[in-house]
C-alpha positions as CSV (number, residue, x, y, z in Angstrom):
1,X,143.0,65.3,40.3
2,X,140.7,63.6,37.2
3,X,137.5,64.2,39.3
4,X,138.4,68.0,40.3
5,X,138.9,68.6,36.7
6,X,135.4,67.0,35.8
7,X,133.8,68.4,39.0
8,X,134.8,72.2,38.0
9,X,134.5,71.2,34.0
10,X,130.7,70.8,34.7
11,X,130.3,74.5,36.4
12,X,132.2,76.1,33.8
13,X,131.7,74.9,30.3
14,X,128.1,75.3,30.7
15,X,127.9,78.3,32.4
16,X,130.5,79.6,29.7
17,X,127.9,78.3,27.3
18,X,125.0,79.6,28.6
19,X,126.1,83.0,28.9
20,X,126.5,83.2,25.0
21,X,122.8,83.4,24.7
22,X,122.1,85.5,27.5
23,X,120.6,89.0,27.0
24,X,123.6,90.8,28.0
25,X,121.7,93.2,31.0
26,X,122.0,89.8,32.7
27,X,125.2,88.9,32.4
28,X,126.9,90.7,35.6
29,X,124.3,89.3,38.0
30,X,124.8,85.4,36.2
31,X,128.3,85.7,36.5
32,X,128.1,86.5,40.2
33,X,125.8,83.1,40.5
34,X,128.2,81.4,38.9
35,X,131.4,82.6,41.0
36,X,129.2,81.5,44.3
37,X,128.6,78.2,42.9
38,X,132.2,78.0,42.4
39,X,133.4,79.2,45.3
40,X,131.2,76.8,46.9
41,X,132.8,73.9,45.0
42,X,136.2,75.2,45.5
43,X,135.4,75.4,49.7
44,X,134.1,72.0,49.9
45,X,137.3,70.6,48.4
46,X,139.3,71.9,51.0
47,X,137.1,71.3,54.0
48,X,138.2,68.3,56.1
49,X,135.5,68.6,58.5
50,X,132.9,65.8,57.0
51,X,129.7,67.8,59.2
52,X,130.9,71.0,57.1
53,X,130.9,69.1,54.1
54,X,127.6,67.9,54.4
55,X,126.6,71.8,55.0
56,X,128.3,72.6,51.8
57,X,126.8,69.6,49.6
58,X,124.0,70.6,50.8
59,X,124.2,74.2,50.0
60,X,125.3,73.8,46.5
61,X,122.9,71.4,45.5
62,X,120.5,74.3,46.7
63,X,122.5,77.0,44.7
64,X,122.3,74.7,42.0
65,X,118.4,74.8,42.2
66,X,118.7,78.1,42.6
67,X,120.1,78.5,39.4
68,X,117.5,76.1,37.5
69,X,114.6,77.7,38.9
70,X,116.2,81.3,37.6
71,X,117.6,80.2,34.1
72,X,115.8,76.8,33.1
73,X,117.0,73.2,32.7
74,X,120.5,74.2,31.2
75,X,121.7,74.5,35.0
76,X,120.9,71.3,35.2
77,X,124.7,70.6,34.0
78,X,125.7,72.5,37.5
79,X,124.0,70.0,39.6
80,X,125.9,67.2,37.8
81,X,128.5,68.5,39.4
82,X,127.7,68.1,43.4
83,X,126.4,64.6,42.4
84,X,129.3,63.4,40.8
85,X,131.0,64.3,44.3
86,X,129.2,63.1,46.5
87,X,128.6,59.8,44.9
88,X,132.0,59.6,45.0
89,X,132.6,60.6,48.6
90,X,130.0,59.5,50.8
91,X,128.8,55.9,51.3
92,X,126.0,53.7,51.7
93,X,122.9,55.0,52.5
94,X,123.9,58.3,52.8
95,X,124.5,59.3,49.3
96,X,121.3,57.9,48.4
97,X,119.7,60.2,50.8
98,X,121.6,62.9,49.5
99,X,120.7,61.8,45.9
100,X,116.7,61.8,46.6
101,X,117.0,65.2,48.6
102,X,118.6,66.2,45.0
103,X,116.1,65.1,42.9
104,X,113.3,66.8,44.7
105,X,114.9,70.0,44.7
106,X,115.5,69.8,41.3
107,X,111.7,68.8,40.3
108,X,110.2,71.6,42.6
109,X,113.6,74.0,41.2
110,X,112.2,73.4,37.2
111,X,108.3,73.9,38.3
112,X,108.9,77.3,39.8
113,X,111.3,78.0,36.5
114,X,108.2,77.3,34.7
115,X,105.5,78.4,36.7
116,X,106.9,81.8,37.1
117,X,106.2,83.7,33.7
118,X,109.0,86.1,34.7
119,X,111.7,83.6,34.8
120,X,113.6,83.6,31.3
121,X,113.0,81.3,28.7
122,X,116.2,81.3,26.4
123,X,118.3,77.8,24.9
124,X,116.7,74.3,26.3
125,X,113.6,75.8,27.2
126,X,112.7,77.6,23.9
127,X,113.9,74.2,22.1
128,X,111.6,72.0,24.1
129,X,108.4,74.7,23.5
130,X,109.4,74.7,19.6
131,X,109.9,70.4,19.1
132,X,107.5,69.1,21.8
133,X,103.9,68.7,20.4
134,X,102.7,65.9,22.8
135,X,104.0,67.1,26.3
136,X,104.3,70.3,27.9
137,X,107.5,71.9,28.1
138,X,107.7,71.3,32.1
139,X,107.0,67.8,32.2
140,X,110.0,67.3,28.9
141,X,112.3,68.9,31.1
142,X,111.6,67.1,34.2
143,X,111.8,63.7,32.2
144,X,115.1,64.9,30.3
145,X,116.3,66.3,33.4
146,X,115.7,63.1,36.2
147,X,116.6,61.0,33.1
148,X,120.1,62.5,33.0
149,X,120.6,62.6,36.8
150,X,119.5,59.0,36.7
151,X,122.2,58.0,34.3
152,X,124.7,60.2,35.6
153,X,123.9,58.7,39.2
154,X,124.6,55.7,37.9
155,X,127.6,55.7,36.0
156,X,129.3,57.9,39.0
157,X,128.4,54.9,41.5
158,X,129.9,52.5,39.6
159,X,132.9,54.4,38.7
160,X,133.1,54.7,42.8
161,X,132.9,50.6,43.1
162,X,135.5,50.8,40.7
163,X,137.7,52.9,42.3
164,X,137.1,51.5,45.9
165,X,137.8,47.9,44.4
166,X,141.4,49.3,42.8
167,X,141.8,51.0,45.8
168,X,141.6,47.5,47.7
169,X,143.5,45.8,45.3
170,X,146.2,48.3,46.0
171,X,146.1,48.2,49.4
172,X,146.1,44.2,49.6
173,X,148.9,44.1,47.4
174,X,150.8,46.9,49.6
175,X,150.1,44.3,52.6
176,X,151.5,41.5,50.7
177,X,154.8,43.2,49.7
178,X,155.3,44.2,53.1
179,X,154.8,40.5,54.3
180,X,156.9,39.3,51.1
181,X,159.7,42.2,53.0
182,X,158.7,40.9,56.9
183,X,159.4,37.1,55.5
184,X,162.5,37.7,53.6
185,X,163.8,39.2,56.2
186,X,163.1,36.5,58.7
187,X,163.9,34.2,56.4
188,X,167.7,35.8,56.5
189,X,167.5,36.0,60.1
190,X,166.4,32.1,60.4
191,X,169.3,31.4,58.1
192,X,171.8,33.3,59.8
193,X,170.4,31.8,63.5
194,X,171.2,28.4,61.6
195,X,174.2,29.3,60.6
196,X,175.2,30.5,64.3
197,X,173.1,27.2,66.0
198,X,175.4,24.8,63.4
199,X,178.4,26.6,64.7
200,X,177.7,26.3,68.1
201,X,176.9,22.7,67.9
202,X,179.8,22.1,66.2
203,X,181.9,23.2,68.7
204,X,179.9,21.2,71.2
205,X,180.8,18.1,69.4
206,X,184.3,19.2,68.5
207,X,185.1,20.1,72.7
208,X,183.0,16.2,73.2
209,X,185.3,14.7,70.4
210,X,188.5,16.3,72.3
211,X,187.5,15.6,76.0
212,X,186.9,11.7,74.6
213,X,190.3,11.2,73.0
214,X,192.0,13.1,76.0
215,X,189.7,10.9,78.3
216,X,189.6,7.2,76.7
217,X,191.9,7.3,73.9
218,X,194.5,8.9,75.7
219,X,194.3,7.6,78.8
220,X,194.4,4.3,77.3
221,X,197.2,5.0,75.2
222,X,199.7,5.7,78.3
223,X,198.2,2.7,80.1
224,X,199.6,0.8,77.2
225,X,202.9,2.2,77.1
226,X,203.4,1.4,80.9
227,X,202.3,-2.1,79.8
228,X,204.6,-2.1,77.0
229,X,207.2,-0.9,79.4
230,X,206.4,-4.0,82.0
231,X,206.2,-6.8,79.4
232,X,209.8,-5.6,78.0
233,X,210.9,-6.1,81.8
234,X,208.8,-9.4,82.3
235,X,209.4,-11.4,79.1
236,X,212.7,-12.4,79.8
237,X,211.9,-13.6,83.3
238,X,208.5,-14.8,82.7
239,X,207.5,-15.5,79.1
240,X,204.0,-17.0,80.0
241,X,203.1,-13.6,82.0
242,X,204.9,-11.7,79.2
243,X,203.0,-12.7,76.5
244,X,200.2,-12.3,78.1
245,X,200.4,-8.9,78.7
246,X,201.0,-8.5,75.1
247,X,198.2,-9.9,74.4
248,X,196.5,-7.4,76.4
249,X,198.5,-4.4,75.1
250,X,197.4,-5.7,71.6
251,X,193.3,-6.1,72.5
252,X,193.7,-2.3,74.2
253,X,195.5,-0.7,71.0
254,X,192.7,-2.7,68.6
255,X,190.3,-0.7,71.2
256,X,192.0,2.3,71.0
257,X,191.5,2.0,66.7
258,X,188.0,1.2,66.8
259,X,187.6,4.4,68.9
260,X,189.9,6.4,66.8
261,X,188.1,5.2,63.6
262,X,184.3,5.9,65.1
263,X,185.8,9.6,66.4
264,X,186.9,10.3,62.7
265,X,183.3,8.7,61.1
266,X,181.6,11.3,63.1
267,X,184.2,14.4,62.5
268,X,183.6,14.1,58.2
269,X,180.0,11.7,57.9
270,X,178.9,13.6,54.5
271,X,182.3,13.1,52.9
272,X,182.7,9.9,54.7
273,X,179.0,9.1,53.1
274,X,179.4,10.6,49.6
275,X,183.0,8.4,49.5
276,X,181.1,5.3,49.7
277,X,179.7,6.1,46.3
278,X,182.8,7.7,44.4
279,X,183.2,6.5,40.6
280,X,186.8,6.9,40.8
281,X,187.9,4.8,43.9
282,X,185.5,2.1,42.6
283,X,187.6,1.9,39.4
284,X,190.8,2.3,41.5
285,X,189.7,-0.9,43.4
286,X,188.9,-2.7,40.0
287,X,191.7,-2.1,38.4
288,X,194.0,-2.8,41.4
289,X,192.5,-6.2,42.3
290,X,191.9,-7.6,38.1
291,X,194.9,-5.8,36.8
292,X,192.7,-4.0,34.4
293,X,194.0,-0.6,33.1
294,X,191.4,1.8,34.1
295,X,190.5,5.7,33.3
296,X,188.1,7.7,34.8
297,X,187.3,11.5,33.4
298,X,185.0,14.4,34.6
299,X,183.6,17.1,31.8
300,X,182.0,19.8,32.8
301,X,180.9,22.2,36.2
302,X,180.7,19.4,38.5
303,X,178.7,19.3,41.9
304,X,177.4,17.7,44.7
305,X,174.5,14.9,43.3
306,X,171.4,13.7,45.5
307,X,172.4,10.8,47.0
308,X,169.7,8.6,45.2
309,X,171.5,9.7,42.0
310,X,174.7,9.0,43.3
311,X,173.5,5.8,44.2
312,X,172.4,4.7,40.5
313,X,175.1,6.1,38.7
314,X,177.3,3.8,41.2
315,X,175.6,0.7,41.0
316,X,175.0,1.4,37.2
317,X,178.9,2.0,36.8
318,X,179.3,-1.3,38.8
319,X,177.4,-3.5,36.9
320,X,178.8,-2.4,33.8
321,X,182.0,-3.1,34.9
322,X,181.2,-6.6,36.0
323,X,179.6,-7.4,32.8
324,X,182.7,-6.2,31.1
325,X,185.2,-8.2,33.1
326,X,183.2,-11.3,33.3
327,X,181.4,-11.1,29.6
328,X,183.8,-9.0,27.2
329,X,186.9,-10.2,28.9
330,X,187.5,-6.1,28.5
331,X,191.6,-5.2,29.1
332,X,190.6,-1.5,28.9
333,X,187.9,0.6,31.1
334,X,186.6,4.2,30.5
335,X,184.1,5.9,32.6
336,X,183.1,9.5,31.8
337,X,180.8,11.4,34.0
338,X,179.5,14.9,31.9
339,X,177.6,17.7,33.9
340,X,175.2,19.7,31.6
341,X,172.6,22.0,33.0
342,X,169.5,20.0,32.7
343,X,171.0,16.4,33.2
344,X,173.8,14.0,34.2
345,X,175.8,11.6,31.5
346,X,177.9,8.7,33.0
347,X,179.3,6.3,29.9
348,X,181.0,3.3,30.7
349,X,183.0,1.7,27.9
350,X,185.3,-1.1,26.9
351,X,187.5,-2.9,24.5
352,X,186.1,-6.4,25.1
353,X,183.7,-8.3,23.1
354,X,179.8,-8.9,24.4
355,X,178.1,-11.8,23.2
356,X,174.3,-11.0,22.0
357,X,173.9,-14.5,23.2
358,X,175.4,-14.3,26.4
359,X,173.8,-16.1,30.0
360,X,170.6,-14.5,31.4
361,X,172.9,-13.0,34.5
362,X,173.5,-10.5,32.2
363,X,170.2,-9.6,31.0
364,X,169.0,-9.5,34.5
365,X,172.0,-6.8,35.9
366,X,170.8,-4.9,32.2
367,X,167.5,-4.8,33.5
368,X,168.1,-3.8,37.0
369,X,170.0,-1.2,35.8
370,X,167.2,0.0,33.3
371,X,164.7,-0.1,36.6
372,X,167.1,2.0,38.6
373,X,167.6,4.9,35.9
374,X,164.2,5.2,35.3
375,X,162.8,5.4,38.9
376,X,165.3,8.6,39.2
377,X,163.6,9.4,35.8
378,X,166.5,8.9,33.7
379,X,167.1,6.7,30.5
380,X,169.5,4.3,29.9
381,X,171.5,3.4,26.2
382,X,173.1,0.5,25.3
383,X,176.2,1.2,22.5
384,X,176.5,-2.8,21.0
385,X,179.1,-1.7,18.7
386,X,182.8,-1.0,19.3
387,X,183.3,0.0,21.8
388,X,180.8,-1.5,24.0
389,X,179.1,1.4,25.4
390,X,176.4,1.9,28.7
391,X,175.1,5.2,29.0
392,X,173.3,6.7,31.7
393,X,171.5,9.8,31.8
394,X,169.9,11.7,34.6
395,X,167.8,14.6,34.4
396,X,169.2,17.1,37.0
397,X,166.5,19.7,39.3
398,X,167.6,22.6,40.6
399,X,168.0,22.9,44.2
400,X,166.9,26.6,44.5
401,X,163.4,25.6,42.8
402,X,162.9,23.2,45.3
403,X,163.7,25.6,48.0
């Protein structure tokens, strides 16, 4: 829409212009040319045919000749016009062509304008005869003239590379929001096919975990009874054999367990795995086995940890707690694990009494814990006064930004 508005701007306002100077028994046969050159403009727009509309550039950059050669360089402003569009429209070579054909129409349009004493002389042409003293008033309106198709030329063409680069830009960007669509959506379709594949092969291993304890476990189980059933018949007629076969019975239920237990393992391994590192059964053992009163408390939206941070918040935890048992003599035990948003706090504390002086042990498990916090990137604080006080802290990274 801007260019049609420019395109028709440059046929009107100068012809508007021009036809305020314009003797006025001239005026119905100007305004005719004018209304052709419009009309010309106006068809072109709406032709889709490109061979027609290199017939109609063609045609109005003769009009427009036509025009200069009949009322001087001021039509020169109506020949703007085609260039501007074709600049614009055609490519490569071929609006160069079209430009050059331009040119020399326009030359050969201004010397029969001036070589016709006839023609009328009013606006540019009467101001170039009255300021130019060196040059004549052809060759001033030939340089002014190619000058300003030059420029115009110029500015149009890179106002096209301009245009043609945003249109790129837009059309790349179309193509990768349409990809950004194309992947989220088989992103959702890879999660869901996940979602459907972990189902499926959990029912696999839950109809393998079945048919094993209905197999082995099972089977096993009722051979057993029927043992149990013949040593009860046996042992008071034959201890020897009797206790024998409860022997047996005994090394087939101790089978039967050690199945049972692996079939369990393999039904919950993450929980079965995350348990192996829990804060609060490791206190539960200490305090069961020294007799220590222990207390264990949780602050703040807690979730699952990486398992390398679980790993050095437990061993952490541990060592502190051996140091205070074997150290402070402690008769008290606090651990408190706080989830913020950006990190992870454990603090271990007791009421027992550290020795600055104490064996180089427990320097070394200080110092092994300092290592392990700081190759998870963490930073650990020692709290020397009452009560005695390791902190742990753990910078925490969102899972989604990994993802």
């Amino acid at each position: 829409m801007p260019m049609r508005f420019l395109q028709y701007g440059l046929i009107i306002v100068p012809a508007v212009l021009y036809l305020l100077i314009l003797p006025l028994e001239n005026e119905a046969v100007y305004t005719l040319y004018i209304i052709i050159a419009l009309g010309l403009s106006v068809w072109k727009d709406f032709n889709r045919s490109s061979t027609q509309q290199w017939l109609l550039l063609l045609a109005e950059i003769l009009w427009s000749c036509w025009l200069i050669a009949s009322y001087g360089p001021f039509m020169f402003f109506l020949s703007l016009s085609v260039l501007y569009v074709y600049i614009y429209r055609l490519e490569g070579s071929t609006r160069w062509l079209m430009f050059a054909i331009q040119l020399v129409a326009n030359n050969v349009a201004l010397h029969w304008h001036y070589s016709d004493p006839q023609a009328p002389q009013p606006g540019l042409t009467t101001l170039n005869t009255t300021a130019t003293t060196l040059l004549s008033p052809e060759t001033t309106a030939m340089v002014l003239g190619n000058l300003l198709l030059l420029i115009t030329a110029a500015l149009s063409w890179q106002g096209s590379r301009t245009a043609s680069s945003r249109g790129q830009l837009e059309q790349v960007y179309d193509e990768l929001r349409s990809k950004h669509y194309e992947l989220q959506e088989t992103r959702a379709q890879l999660l869901l096919f996940t979602k459907q594949l972990e189902g499926v092969a959990q029912a696999e291993e839950r109809t393998r975990i079945s048919r094993q304890l209905h197999d082995d476990i099972g089977h096993r189980l009722i051979r057993t009874k029927m043992m149990s059933e013949a040593a009860l018949l046996t042992l008071p007629l034959n201890m020897e054999q009797g206790t024998e076969m409860v022997r047996q019975i005994r090394d087939k239920l101790a089978d039967s367990m050690d199945d049972m237990r692996s079939t369990l393992h393999k039904l919950q391994p993450n929980s079965y795995a995350s348990e192996a590192y829990a804060l609060d059964r490791l206190l539960e053992e200490v305090g069961r086995d020294t007799g220590v009163k222990t207390n264990y408390e949780v602050h703040g939206p807690s979730h699952v940890l990486y398992p390398s941070i679980q790993i050095v918040l437990f061993k952490n935890a541990k060592e502190a707690l051996t140091n205070a048992l074997r150290h402070g003599n402690a008769s008290s035990i606090t651990v408190e694990l706080v989830f913020g948003d950006q990190e992870v706090c454990m603090s271990v504390s007791n009421d027992g009494k550290i020795n600055p002086h104490s064996s180089k042990r427990n320097g070394i498990g200080q110092e092994g814990m300092l290592l392990r916090t700081q190759m998870v990137g963490g930073v650990l604080e020692i709290q020397s006064a009452y009560p005695y006080t390791v902190i742990t802290r753990i910078p925490l990274t969102n899972q989604m930004d990994i993802l």
